[in-house]
PyMOL Python script that loads the backbone (N, CA, C, O; Angstrom):
from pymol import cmd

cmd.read_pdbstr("""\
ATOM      1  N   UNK A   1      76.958 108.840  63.835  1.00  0.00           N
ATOM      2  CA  UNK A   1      77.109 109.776  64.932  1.00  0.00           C
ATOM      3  C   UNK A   1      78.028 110.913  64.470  1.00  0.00           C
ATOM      4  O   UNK A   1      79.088 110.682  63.888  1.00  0.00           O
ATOM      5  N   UNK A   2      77.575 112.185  64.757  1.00  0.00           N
ATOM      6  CA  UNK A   2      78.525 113.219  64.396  1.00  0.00           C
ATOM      7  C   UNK A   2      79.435 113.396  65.175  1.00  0.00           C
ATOM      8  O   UNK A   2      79.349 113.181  66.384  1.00  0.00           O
ATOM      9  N   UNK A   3      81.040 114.067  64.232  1.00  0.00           N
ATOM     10  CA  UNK A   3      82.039 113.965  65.124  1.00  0.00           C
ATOM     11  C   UNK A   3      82.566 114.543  65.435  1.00  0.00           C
ATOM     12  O   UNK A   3      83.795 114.475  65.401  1.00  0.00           O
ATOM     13  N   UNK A   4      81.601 115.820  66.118  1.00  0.00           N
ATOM     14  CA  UNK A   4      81.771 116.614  67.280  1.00  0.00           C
ATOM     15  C   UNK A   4      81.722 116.048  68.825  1.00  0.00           C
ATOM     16  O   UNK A   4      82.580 115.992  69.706  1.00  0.00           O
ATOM     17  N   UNK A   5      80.163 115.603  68.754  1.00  0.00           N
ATOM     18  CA  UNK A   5      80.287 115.176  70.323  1.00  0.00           C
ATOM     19  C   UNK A   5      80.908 113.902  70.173  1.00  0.00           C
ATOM     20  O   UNK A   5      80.629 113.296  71.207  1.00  0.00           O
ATOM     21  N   UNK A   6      81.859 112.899  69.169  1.00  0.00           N
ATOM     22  CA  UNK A   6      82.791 111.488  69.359  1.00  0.00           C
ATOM     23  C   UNK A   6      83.743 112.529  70.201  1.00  0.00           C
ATOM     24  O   UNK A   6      83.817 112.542  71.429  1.00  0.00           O
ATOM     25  N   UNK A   7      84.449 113.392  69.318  1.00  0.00           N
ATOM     26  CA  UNK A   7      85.293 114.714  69.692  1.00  0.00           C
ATOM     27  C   UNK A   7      85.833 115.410  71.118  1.00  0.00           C
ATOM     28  O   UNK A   7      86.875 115.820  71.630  1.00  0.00           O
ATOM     29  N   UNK A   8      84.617 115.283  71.363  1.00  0.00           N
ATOM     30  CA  UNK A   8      84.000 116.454  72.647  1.00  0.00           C
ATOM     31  C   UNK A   8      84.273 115.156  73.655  1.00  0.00           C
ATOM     32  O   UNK A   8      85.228 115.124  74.431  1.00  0.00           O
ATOM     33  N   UNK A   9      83.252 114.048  73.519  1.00  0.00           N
ATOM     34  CA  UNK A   9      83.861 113.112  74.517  1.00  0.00           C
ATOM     35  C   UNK A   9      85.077 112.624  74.913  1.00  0.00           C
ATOM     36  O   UNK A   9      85.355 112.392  76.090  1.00  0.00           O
ATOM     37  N   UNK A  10      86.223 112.367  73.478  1.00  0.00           N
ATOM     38  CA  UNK A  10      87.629 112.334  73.995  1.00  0.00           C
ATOM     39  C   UNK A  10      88.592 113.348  74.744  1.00  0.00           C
ATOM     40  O   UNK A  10      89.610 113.106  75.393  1.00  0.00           O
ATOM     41  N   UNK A  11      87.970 114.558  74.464  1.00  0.00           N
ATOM     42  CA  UNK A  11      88.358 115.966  75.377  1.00  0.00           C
ATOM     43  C   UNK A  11      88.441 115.639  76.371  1.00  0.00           C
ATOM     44  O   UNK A  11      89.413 115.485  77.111  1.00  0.00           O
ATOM     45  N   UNK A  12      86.645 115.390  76.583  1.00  0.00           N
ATOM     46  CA  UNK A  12      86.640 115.683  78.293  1.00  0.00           C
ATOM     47  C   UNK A  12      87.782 113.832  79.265  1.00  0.00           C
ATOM     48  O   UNK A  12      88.213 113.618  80.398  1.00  0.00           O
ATOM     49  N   UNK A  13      87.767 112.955  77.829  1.00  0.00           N
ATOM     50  CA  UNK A  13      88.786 111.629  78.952  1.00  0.00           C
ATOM     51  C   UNK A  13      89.848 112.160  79.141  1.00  0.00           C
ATOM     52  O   UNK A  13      90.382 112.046  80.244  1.00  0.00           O
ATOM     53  N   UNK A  14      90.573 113.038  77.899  1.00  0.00           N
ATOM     54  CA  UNK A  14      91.651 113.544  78.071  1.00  0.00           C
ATOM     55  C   UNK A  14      91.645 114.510  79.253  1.00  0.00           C
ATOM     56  O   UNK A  14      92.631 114.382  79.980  1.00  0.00           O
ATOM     57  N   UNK A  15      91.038 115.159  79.505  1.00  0.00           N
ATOM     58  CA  UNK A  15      91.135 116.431  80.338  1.00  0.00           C
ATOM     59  C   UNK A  15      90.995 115.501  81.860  1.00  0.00           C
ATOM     60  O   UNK A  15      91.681 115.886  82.808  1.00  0.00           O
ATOM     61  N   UNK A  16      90.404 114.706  81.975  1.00  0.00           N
ATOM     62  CA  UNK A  16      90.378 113.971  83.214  1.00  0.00           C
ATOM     63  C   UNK A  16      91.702 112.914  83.395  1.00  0.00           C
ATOM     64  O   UNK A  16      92.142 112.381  84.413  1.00  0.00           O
ATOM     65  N   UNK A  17      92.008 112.862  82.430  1.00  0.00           N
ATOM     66  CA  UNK A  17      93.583 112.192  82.416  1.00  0.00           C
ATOM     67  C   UNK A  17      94.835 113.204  82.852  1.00  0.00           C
ATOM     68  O   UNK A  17      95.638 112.777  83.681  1.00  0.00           O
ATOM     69  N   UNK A  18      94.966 114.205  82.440  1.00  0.00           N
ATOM     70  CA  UNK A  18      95.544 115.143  82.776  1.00  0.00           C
ATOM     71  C   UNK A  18      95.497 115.712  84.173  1.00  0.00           C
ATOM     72  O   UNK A  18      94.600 115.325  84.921  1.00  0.00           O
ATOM     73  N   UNK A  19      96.409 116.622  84.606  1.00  0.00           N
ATOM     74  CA  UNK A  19      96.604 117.143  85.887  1.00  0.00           C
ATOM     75  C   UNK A  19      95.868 118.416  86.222  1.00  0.00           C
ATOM     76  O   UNK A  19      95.289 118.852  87.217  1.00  0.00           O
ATOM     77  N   UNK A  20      96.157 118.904  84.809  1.00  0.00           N
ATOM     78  CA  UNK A  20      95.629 120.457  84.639  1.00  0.00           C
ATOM     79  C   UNK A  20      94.554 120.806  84.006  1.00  0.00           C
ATOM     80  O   UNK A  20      94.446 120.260  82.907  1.00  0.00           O
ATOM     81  N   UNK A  21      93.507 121.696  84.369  1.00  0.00           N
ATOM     82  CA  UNK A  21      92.191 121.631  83.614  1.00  0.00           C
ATOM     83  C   UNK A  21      92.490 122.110  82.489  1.00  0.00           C
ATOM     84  O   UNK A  21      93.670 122.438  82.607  1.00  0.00           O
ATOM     85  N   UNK A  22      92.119 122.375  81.377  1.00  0.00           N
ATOM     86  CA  UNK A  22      92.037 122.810  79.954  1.00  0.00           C
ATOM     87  C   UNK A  22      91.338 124.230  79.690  1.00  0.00           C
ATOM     88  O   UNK A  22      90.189 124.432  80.084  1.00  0.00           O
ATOM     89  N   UNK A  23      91.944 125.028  79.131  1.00  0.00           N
ATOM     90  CA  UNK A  23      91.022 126.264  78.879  1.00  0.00           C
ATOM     91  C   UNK A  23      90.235 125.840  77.601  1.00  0.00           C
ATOM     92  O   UNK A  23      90.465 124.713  77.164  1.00  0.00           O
ATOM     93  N   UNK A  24      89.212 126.734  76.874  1.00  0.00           N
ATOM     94  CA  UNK A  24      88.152 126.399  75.786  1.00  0.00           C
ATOM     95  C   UNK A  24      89.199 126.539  74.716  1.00  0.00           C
ATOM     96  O   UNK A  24      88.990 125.757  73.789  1.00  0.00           O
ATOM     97  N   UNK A  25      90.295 127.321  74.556  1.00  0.00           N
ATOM     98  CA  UNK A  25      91.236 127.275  73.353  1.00  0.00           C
ATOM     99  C   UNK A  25      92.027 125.739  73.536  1.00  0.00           C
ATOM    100  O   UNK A  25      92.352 125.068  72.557  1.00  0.00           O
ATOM    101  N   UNK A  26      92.196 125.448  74.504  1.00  0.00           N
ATOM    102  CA  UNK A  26      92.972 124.153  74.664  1.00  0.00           C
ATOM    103  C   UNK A  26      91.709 123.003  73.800  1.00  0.00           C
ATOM    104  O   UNK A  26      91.604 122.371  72.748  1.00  0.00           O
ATOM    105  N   UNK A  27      91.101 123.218  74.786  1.00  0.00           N
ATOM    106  CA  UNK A  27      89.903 121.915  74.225  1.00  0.00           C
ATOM    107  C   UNK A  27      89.868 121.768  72.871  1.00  0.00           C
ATOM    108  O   UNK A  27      90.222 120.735  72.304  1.00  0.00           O
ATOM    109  N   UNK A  28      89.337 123.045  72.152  1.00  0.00           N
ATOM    110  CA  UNK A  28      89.057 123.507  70.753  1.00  0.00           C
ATOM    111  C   UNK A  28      89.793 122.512  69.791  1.00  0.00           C
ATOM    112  O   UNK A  28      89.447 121.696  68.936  1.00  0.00           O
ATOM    113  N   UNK A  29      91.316 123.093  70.492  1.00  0.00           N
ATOM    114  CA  UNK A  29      92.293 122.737  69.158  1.00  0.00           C
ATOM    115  C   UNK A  29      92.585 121.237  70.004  1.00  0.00           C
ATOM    116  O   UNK A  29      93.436 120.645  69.341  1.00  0.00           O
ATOM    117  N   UNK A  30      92.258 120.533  71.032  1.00  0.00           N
ATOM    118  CA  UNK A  30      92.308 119.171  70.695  1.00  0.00           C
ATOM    119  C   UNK A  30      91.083 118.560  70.417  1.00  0.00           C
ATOM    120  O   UNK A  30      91.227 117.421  69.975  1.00  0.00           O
ATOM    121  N   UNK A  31      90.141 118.865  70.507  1.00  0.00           N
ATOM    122  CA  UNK A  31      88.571 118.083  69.627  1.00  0.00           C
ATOM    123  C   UNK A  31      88.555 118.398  67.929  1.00  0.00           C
ATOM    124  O   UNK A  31      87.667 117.835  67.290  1.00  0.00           O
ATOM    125  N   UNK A  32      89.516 119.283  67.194  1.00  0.00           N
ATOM    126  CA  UNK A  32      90.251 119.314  66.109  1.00  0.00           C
ATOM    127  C   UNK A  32      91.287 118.319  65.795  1.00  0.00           C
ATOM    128  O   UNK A  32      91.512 117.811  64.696  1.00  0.00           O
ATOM    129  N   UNK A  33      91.768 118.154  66.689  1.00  0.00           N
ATOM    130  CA  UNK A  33      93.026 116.927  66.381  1.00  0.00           C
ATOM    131  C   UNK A  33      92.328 115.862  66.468  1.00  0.00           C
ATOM    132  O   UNK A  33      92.621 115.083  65.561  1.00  0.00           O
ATOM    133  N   UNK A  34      91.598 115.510  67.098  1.00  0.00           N
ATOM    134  CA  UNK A  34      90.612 113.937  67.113  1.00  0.00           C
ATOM    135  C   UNK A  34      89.592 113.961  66.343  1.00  0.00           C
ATOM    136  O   UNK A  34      89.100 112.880  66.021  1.00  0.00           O
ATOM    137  N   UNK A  35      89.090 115.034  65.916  1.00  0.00           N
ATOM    138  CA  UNK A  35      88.392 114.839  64.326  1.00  0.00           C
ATOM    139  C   UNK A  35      89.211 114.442  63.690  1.00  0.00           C
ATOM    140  O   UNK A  35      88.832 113.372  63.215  1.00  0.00           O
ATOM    141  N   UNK A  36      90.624 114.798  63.232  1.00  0.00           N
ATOM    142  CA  UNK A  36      91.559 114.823  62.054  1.00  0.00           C
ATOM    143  C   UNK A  36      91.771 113.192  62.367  1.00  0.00           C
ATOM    144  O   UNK A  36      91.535 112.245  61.617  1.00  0.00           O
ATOM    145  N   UNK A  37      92.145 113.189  63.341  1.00  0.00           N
ATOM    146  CA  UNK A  37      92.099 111.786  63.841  1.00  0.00           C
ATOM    147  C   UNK A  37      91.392 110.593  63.509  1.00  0.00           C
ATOM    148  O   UNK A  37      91.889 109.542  63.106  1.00  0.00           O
ATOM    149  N   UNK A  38      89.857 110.916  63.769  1.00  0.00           N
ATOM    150  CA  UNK A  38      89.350 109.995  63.102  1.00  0.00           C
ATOM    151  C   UNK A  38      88.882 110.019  61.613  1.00  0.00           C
ATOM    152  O   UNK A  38      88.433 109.027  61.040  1.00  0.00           O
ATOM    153  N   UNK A  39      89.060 111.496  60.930  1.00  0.00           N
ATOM    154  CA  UNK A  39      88.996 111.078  59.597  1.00  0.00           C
ATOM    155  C   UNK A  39      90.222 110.325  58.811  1.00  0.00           C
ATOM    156  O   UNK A  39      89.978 109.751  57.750  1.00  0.00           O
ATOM    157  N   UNK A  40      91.433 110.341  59.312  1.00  0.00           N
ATOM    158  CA  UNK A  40      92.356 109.781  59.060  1.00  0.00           C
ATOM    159  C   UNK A  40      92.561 108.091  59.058  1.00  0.00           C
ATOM    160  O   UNK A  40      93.034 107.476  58.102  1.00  0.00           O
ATOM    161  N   UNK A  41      92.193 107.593  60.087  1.00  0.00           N
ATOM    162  CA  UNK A  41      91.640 106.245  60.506  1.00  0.00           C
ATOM    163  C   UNK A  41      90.880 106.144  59.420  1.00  0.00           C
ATOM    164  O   UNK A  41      91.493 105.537  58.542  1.00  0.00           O
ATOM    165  N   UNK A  42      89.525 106.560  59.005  1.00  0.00           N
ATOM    166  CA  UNK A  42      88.636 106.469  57.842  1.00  0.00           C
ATOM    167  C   UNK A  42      89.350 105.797  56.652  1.00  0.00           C
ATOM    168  O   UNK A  42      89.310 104.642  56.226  1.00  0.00           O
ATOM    169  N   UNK A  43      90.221 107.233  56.134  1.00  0.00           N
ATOM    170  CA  UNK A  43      90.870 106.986  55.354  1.00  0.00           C
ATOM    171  C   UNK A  43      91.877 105.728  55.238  1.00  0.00           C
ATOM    172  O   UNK A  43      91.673 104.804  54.451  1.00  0.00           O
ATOM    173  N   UNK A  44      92.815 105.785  55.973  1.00  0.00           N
ATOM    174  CA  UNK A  44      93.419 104.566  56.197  1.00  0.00           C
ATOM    175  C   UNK A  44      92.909 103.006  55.919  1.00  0.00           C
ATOM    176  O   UNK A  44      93.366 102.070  55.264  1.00  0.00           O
ATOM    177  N   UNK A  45      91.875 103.178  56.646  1.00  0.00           N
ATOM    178  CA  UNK A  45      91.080 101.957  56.286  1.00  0.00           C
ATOM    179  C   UNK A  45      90.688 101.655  55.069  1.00  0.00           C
ATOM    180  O   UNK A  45      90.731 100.492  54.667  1.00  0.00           O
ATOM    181  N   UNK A  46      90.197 102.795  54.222  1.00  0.00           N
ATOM    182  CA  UNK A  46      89.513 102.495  53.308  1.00  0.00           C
ATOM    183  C   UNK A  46      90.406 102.429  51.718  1.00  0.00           C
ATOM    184  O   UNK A  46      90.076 102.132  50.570  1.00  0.00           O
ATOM    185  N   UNK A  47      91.858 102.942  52.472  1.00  0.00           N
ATOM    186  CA  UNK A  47      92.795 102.601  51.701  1.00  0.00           C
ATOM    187  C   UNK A  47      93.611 101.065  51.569  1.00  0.00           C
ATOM    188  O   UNK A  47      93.956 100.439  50.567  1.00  0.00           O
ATOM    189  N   UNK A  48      93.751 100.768  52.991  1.00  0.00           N
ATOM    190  CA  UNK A  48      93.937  98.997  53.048  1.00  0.00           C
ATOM    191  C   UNK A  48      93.192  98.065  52.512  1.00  0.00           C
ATOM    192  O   UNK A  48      93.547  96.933  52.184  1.00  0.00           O
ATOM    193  N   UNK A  49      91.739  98.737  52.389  1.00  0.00           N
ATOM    194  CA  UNK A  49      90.739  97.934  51.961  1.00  0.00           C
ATOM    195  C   UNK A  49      91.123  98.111  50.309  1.00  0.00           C
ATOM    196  O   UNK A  49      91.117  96.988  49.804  1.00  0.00           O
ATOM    197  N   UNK A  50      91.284  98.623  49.820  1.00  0.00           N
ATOM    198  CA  UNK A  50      91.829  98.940  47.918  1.00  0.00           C
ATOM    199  C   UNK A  50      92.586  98.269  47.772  1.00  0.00           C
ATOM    200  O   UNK A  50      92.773  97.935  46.602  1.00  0.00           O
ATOM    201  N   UNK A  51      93.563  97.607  48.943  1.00  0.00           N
ATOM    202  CA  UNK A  51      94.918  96.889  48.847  1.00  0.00           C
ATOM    203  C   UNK A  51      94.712  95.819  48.707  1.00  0.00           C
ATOM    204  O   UNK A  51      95.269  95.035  47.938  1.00  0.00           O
ATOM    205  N   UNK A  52      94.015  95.667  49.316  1.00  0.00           N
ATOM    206  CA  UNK A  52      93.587  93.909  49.633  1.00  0.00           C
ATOM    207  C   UNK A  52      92.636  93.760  48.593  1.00  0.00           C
ATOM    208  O   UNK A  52      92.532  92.574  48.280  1.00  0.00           O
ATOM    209  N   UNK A  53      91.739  94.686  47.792  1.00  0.00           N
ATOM    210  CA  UNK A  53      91.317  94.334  46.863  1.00  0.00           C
ATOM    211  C   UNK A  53      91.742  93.948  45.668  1.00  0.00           C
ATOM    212  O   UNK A  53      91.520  92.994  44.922  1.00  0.00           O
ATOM    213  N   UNK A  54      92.692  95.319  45.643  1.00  0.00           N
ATOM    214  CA  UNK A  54      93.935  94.968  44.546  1.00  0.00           C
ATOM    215  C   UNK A  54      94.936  93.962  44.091  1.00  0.00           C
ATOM    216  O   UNK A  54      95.306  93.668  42.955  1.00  0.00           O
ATOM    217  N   UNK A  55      95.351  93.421  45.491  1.00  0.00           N
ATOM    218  CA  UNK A  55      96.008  92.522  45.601  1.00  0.00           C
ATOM    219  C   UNK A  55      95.454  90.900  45.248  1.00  0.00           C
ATOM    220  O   UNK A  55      96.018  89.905  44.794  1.00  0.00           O
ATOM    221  N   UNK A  56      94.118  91.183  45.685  1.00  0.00           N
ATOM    222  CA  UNK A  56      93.279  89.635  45.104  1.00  0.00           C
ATOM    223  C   UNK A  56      92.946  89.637  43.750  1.00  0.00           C
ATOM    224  O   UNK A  56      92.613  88.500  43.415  1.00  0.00           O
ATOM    225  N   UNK A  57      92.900  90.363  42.915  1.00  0.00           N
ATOM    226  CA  UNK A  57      92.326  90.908  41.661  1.00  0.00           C
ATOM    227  C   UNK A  57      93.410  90.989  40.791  1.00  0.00           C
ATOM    228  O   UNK A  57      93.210  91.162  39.589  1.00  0.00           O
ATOM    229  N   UNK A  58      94.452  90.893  41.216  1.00  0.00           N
ATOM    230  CA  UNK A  58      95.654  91.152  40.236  1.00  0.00           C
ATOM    231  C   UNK A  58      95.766  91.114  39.057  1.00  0.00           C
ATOM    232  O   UNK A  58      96.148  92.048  38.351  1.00  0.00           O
ATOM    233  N   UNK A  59      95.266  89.415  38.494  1.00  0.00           N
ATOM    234  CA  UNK A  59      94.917  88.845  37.417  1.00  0.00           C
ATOM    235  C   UNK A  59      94.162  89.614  36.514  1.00  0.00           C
ATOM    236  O   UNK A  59      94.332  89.724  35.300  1.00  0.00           O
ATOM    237  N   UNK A  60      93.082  90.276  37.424  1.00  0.00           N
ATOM    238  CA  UNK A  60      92.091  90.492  36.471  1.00  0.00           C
ATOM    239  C   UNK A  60      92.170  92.287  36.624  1.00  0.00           C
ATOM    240  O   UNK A  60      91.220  92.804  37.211  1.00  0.00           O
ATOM    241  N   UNK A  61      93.110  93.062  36.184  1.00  0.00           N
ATOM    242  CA  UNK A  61      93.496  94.035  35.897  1.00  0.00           C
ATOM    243  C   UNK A  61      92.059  94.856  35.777  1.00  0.00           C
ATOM    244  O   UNK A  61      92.009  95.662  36.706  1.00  0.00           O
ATOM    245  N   UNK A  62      90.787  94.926  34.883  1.00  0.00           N
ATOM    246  CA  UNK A  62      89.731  95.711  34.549  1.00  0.00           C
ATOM    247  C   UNK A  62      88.824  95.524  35.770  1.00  0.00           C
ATOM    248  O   UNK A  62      88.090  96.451  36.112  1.00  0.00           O
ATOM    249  N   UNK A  63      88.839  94.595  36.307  1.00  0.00           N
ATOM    250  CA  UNK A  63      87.886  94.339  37.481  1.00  0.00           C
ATOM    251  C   UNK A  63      88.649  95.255  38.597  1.00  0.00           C
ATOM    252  O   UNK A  63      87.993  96.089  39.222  1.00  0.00           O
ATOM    253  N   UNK A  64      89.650  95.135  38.769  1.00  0.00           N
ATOM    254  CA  UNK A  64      90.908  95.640  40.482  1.00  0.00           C
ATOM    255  C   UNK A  64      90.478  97.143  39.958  1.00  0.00           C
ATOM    256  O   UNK A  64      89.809  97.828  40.732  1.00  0.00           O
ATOM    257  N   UNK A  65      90.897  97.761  38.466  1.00  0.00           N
ATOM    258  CA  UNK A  65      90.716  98.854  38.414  1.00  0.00           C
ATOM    259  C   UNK A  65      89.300  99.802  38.968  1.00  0.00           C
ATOM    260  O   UNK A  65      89.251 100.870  39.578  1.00  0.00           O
ATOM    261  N   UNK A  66      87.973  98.682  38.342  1.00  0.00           N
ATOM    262  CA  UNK A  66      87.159  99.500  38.416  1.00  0.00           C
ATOM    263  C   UNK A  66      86.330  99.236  40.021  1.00  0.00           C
ATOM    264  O   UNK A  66      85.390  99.955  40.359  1.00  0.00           O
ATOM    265  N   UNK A  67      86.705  98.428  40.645  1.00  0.00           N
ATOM    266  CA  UNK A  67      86.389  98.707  42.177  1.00  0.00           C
ATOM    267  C   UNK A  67      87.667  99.354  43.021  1.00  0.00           C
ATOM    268  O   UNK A  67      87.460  99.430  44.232  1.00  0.00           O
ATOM    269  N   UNK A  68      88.667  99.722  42.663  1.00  0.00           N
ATOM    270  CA  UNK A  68      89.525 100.722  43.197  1.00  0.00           C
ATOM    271  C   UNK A  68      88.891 101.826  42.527  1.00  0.00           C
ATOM    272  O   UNK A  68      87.744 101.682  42.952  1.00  0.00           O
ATOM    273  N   UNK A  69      88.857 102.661  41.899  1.00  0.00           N
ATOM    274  CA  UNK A  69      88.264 103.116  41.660  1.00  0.00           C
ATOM    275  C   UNK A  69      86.278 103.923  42.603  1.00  0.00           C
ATOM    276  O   UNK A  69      85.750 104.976  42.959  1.00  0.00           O
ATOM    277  N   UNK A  70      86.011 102.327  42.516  1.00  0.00           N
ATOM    278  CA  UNK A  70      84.440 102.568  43.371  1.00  0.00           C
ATOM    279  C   UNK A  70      85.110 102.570  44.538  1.00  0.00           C
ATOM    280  O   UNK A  70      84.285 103.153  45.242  1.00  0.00           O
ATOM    281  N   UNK A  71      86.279 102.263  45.441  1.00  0.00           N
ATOM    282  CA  UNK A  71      86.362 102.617  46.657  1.00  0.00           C
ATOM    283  C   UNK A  71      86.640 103.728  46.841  1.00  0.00           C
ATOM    284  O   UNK A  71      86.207 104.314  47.832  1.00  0.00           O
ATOM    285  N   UNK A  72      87.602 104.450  45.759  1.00  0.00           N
ATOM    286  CA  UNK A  72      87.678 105.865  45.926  1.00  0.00           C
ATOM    287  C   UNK A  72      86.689 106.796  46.027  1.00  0.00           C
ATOM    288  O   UNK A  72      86.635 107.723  46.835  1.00  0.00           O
ATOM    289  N   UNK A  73      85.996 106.544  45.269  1.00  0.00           N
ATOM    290  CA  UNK A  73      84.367 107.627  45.476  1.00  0.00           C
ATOM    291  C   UNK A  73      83.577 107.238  46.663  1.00  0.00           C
ATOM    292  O   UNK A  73      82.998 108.219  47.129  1.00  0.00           O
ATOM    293  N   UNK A  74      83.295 105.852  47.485  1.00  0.00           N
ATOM    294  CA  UNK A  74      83.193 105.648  48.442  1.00  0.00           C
ATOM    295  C   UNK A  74      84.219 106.577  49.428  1.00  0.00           C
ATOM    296  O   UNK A  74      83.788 107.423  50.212  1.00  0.00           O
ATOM    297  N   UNK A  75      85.217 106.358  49.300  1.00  0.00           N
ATOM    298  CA  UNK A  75      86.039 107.001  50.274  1.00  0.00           C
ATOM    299  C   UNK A  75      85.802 108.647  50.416  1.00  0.00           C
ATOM    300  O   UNK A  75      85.894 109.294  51.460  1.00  0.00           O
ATOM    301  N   UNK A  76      85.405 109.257  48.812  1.00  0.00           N
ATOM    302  CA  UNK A  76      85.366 110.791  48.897  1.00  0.00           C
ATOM    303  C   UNK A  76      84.083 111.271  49.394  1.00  0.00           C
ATOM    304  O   UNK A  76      83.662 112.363  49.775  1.00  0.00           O
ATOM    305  N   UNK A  77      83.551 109.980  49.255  1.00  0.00           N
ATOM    306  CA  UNK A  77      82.101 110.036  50.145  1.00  0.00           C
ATOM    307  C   UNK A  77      82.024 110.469  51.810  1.00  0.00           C
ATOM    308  O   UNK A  77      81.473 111.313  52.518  1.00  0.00           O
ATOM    309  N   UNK A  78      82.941 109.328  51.934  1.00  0.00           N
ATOM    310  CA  UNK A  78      82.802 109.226  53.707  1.00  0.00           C
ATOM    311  C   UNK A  78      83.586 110.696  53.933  1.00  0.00           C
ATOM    312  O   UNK A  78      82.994 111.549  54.594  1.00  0.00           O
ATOM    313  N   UNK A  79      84.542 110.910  53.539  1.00  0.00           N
ATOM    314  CA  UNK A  79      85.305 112.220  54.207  1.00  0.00           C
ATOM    315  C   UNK A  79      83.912 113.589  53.991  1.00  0.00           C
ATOM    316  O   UNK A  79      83.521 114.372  54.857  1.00  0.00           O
ATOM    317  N   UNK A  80      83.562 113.500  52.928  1.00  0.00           N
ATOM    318  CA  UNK A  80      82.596 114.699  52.835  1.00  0.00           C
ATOM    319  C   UNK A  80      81.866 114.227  54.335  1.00  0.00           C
ATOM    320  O   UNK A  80      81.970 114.958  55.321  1.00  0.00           O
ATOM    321  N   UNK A  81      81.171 113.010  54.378  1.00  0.00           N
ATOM    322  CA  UNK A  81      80.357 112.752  55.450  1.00  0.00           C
ATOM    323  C   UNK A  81      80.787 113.236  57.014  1.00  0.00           C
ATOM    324  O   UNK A  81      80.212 114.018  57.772  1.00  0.00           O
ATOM    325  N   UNK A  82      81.601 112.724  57.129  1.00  0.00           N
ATOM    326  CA  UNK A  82      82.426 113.296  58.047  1.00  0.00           C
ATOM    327  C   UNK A  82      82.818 114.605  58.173  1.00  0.00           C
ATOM    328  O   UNK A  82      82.719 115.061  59.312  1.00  0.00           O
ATOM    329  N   UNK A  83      83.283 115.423  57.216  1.00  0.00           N
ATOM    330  CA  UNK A  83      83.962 116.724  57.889  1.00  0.00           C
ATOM    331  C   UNK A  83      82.069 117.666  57.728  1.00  0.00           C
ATOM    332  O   UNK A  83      81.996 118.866  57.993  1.00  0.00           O
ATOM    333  N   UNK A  84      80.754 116.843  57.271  1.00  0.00           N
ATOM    334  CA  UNK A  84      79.741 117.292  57.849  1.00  0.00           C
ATOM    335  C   UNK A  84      79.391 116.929  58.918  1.00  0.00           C
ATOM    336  O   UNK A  84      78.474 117.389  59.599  1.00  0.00           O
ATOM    337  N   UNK A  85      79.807 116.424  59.055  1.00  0.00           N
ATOM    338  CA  UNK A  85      79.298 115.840  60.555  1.00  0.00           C
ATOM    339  C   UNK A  85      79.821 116.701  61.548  1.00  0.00           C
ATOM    340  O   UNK A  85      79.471 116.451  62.702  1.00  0.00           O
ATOM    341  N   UNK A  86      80.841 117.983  61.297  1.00  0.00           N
ATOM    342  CA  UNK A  86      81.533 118.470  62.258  1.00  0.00           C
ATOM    343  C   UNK A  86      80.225 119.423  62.877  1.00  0.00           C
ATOM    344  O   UNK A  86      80.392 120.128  63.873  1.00  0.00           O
TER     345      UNK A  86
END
""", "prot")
cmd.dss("prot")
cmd.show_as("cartoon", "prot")
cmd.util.cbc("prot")
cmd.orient("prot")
C-alpha cells in the first residue's frame, strides 16, 4: 500500500482528535512526518533484525557478515520502495 493515503488516513484521525480543524499546510507537513514515521519504523526493524542475526551467528563470523550485509540491501530496498510509494 502506498504511503500517501497510510499518511492521509492518520491526518484525517489526527485532525478528528484535535479541537481545531487543520489548514492544507498543516496537514501537508503532518502526512510528511508520518511518512518519515513509518519509514523509520522500517528501518528500525530491519535493523533489530541484523541484530538478532548477528548476535546468533557470532561464531560464524563469514556467514553474520554476509547476511548483514543481504539485510542491508534488503533494507536499501524497502526505503527506495517506500519513499516511491509517496
Amino acid at each position: 500500500m502506498p504511503l500517501q493515503p497510510i499518511a492521509e488516513k492518520a491526518v484525517a484521525q489526527i485532525s478528528e482528535a484535535v479541537s481545531a480543524s487543520l489548514s492544507d499546510d498543516e496537514r501537508a507537513k503532518i502526512s510528511k512526518i508520518v511518512e518519515q514515521a513509518v519509514i523509520d519504523a522500517a528501518v528500525s526493524a530491519s535493523q533489530r533484525c541484523a541484530h538478532v542475526v548477528g548476535a546468533h551467528l557470532e561464531h560464524e563470523e563469514d556467514k553474520a557478515h554476509q547476511l548483514a550485509e543481504q539485510l542491508k540491501q534488503e533494507e536499501t530496498a524497502l526505503i527506495a520502495n517506500l519513499m516511491g510509494m509517496r
